[in-house]
C-alpha positions as CSV (number, residue, x, y, z in Angstrom):
1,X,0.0,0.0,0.0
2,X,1.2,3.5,-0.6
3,X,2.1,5.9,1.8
4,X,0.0,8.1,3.2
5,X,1.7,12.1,2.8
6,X,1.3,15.5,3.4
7,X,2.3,17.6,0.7
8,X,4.0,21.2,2.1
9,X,5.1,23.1,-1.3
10,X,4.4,26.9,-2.5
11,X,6.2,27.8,-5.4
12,X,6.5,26.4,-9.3
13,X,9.8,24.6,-8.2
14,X,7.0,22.2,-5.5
15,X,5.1,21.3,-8.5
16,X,7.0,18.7,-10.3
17,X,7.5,16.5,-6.8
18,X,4.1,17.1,-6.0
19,X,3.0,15.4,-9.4
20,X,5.1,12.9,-9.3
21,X,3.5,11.5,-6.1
22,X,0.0,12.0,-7.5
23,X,1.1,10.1,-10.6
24,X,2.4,6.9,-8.9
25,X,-0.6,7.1,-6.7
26,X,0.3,8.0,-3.6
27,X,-2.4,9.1,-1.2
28,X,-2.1,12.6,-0.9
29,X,-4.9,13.9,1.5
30,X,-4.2,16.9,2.4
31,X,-1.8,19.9,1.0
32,X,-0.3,22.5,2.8
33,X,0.5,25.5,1.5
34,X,1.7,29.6,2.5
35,X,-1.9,32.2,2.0
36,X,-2.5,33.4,-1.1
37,X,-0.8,36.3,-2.2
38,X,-1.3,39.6,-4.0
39,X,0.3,39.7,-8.2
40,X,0.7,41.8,-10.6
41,X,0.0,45.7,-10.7
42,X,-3.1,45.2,-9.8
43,X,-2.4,43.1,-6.6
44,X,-5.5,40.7,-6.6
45,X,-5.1,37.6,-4.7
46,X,-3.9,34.6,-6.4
47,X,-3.0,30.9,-5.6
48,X,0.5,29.4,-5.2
49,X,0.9,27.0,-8.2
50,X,0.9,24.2,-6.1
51,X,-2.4,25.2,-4.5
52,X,-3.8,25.4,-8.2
53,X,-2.4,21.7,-9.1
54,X,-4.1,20.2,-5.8
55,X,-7.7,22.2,-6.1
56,X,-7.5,20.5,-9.9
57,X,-6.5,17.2,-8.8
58,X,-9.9,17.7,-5.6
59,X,-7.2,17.9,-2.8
60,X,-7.9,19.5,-0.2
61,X,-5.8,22.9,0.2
62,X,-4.9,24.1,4.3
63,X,-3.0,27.6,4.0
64,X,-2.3,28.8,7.6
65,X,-0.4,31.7,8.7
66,X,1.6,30.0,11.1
67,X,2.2,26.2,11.7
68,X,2.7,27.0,15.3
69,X,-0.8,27.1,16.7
70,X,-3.0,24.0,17.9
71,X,-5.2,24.7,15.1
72,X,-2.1,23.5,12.7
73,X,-1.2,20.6,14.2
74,X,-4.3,18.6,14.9
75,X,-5.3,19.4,11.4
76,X,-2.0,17.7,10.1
77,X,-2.0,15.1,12.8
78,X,-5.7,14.2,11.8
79,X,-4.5,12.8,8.9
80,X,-2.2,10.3,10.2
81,X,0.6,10.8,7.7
82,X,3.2,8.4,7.3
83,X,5.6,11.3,5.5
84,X,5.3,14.6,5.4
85,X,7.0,15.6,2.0
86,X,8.1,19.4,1.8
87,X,9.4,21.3,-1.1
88,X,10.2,25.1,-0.7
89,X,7.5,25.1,1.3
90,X,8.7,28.8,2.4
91,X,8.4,28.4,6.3
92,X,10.1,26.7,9.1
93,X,8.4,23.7,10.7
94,X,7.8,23.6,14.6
95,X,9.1,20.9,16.6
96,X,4.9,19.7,17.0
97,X,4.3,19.2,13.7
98,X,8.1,17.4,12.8
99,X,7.1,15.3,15.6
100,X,3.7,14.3,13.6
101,X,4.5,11.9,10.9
102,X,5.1,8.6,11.3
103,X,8.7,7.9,9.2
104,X,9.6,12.0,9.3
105,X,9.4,15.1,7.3
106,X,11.5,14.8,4.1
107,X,12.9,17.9,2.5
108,X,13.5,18.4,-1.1
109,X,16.5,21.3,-1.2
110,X,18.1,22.6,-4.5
111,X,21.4,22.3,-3.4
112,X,24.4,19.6,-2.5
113,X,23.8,20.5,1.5
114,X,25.8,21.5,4.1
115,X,26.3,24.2,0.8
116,X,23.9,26.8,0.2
117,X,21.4,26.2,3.2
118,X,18.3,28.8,3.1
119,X,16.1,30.5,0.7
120,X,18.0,30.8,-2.6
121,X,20.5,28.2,-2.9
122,X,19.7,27.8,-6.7
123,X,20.9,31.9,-7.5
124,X,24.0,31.9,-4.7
125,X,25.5,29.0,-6.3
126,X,25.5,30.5,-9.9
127,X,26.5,34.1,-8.3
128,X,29.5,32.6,-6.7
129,X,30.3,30.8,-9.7
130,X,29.7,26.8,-8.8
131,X,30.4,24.6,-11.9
132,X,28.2,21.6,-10.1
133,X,25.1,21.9,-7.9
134,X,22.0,18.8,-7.7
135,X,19.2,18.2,-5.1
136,X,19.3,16.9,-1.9
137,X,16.5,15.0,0.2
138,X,17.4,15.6,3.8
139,X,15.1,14.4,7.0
140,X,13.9,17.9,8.5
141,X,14.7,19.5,12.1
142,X,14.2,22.5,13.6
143,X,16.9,24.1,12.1
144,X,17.1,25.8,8.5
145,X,18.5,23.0,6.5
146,X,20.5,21.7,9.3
147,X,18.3,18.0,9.0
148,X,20.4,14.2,8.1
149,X,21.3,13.8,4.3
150,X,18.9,11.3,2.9
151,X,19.7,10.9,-0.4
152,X,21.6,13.6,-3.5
153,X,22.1,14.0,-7.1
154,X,24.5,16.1,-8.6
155,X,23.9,18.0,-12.0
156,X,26.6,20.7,-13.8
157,X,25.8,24.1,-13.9
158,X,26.1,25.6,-17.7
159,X,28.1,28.3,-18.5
160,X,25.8,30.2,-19.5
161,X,22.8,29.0,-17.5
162,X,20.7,31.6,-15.8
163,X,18.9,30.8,-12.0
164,X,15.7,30.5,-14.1
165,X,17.1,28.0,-16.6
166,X,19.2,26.0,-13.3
167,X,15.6,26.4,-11.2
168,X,13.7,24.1,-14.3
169,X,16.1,21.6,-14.5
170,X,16.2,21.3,-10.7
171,X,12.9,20.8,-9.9
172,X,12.1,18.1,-13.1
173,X,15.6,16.1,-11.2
174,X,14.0,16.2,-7.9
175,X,11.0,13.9,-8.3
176,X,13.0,10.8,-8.8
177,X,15.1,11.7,-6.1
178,X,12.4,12.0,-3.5
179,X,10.7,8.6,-4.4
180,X,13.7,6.7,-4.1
181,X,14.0,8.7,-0.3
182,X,10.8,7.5,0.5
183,X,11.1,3.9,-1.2
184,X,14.9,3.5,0.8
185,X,13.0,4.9,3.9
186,X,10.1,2.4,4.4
187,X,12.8,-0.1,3.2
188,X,15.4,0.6,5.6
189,X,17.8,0.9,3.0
190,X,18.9,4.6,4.0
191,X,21.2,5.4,7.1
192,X,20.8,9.1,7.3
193,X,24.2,11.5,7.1
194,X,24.8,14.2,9.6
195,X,25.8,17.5,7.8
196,X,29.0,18.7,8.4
197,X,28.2,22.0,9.9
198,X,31.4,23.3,9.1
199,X,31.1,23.4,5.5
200,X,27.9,24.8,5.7
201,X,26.9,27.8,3.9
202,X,24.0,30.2,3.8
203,X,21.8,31.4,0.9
204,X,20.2,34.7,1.7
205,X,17.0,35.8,-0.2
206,X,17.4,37.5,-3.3
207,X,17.0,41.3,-2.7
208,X,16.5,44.4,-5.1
209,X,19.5,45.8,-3.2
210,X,22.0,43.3,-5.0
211,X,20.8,44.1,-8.7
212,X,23.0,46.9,-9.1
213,X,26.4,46.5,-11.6
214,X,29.7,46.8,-10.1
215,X,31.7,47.5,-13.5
216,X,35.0,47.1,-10.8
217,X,33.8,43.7,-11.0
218,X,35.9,41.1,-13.0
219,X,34.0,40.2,-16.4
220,X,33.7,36.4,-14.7
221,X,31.6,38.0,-11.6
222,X,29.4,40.6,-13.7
223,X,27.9,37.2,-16.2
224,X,27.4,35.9,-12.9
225,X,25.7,38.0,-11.4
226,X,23.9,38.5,-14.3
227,X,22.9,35.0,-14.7
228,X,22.0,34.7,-11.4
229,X,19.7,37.4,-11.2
230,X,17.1,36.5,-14.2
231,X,14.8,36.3,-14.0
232,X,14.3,38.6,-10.7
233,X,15.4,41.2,-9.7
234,X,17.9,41.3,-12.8
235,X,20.8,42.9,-13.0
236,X,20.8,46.6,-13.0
237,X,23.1,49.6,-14.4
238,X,22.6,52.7,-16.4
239,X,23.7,53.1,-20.2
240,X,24.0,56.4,-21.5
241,X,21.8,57.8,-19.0
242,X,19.5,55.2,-19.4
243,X,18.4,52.9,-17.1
244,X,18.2,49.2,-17.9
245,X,18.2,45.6,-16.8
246,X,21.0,42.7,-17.8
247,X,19.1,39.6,-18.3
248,X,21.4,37.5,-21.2
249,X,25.8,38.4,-20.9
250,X,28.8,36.3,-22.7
251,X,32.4,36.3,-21.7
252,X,35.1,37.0,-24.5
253,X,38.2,37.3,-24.8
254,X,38.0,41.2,-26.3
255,X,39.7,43.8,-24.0
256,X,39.1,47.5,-23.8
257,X,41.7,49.8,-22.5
258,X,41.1,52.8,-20.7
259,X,37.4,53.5,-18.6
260,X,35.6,50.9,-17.8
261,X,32.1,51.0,-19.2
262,X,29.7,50.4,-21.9
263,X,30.6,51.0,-26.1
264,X,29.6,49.0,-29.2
265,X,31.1,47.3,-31.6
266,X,30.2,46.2,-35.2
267,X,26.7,46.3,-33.8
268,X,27.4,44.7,-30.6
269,X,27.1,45.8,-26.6
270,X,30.0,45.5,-24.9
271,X,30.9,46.3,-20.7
272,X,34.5,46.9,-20.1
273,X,35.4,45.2,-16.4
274,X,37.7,46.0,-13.7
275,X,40.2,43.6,-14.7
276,X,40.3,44.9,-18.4
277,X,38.3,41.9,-20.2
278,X,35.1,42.9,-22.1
279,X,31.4,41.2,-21.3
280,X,29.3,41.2,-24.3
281,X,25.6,42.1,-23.4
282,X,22.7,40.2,-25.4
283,X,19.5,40.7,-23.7
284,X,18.5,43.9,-21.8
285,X,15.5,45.5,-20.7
286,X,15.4,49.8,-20.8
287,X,13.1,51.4,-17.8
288,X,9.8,51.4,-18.8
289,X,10.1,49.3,-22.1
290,X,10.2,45.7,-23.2
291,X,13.3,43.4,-23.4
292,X,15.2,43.8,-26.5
293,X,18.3,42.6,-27.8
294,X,21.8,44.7,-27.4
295,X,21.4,45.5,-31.4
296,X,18.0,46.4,-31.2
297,X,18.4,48.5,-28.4
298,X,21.8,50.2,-29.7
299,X,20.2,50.8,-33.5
300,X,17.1,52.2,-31.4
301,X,18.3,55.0,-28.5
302,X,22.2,54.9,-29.1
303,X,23.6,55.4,-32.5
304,X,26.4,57.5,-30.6
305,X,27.3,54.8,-28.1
């Protein structure tokens, strides 16, 4: 008989694991999810993807405030769940409600823990410039990220990848990950793997404060910043007095002496960077407009540049 699990998963990166179990029929009665919350520029309420997923496949949706109260935990205990299965669920769990489920609370991270513990593991390691990253299935505690290694699966980060493009391939990896940690854990086939707290790292969330372009910068850090930021905030730094958004870079190997800054070149957007190599720039955004490509936007507003 399948397992009987609590699904606790927000975001579009919950989704995939979250089918997966409904797929290979795994009773799923309840899903927990964070409130609604306000989009767009008209700010009317709307429902986390994996609350859309679960009201189309008639599970029931529970979207508390806090999973500290009474309330919260004799509505998860009612259920008498052998797992509960979270994926960026986007709050800590209380010590009454780990204590709940019958074989734990498995976690479904986007990162190779102890590395990149917290809210945005996924943008840290492309901004720090990792060349490998994968998911790991750890058994939760009351710390962030802190729980036993269950199960990982490692994956190379491209190039050229951007957070967005690393966050899809991510979460379509994860759902075979977590049903073998749930398989090897009613099996007893897993001996769980204390973390190494002294490898650990953090991953801050992502903040408008960090979009801004250091051209001191090497031309390495600015593409990964860049990449790491789209597809929010996005990088950010003026251009002739214009203010835009960095959402697509390549390296070269083209230097520019002198300032360092932004010029063209046979039709192409460059950045010169504080160690003297040049960035190319192909996808941008100007204030107020639509994202264009470097050409379009240099044949466009700067004909001078």
């Amino acid at each position: 008989m399948k397992n009987n699990i609590i699904f606790m998963g927000t975001p579009d990166f919950a989704v995939p694991c979250f089918e997966k179990l409904i797929n290979d029929r795994y009773n799923i009665p309840l899903v927990v999810s964070r409130p609604d919350k306000p989009k767009g520029r008209k700010q009317v309420l709307g429902a986390p993807p994996v609350k859309e997923l679960a009201l189309k496949r008639g599970i029931e949706v529970y979207q508390p405030v806090s999973l500290r109260t009474d309330e919260a935990r004799e509505k998860i205990a009612g259920f008498s769940p052998d797992f509960l299965v979270v994926a960026a669920y986007g709050n800590i769990l209380p010590k009454k409600i780990l204590d709940i489920p019958k074989y734990g609370c498995v976690n479904v991270h986007g990162s190779l823990l102890p590395k990149y513990r917290g809210a945005a593991p996924i943008q840290h390691s492309i901004l720090n410039g990792d060349r490998e990253t994968g998911i790991t299935t750890m058994l939760m505690n009351e710390g962030i990220d802190e729980g036993d290694i269950l199960l990982a699966g490692k994956t190379a980060i491209g190039e050229n990848e951007t957070a967005g493009e690393l966050f899809d391939r991510l979460a379509s990896m994860a759902p075979e990950i977590l049903i073998k940690t749930l398989i090897k854990i009613k099996t007893g086939e897993i001996t769980p793997i204390k973390q190494d707290n002294s490898a650990a790292t953090f991953a801050p969330p992502l903040n408008k404060e960090m979009s801004y372009i250091d051209r001191n910068l090497s031309a390495e850090e600015i593409h990964n910043k860049i990449r790491a930021l789209n597809p929010w905030p996005a990088a950010k730094t003026e251009i002739a007095g214009i203010n835009v958004k960095i959402y697509q870079s390549l390296k070269t190997e083209e230097k520019k002496a002198g300032n360092r800054g932004f010029y063209s070149s046979n039709g192409r957007l460059y950045v010169s960077c504080g160690d003297g190599m040049s960035l190319e720039i192909l996808e941008l955004q100007p204030e107020n407009g639509k994202k264009m490509t470097a050409a379009e936007f240099i044949n466009g507003r700067l004909n001078n540049l």
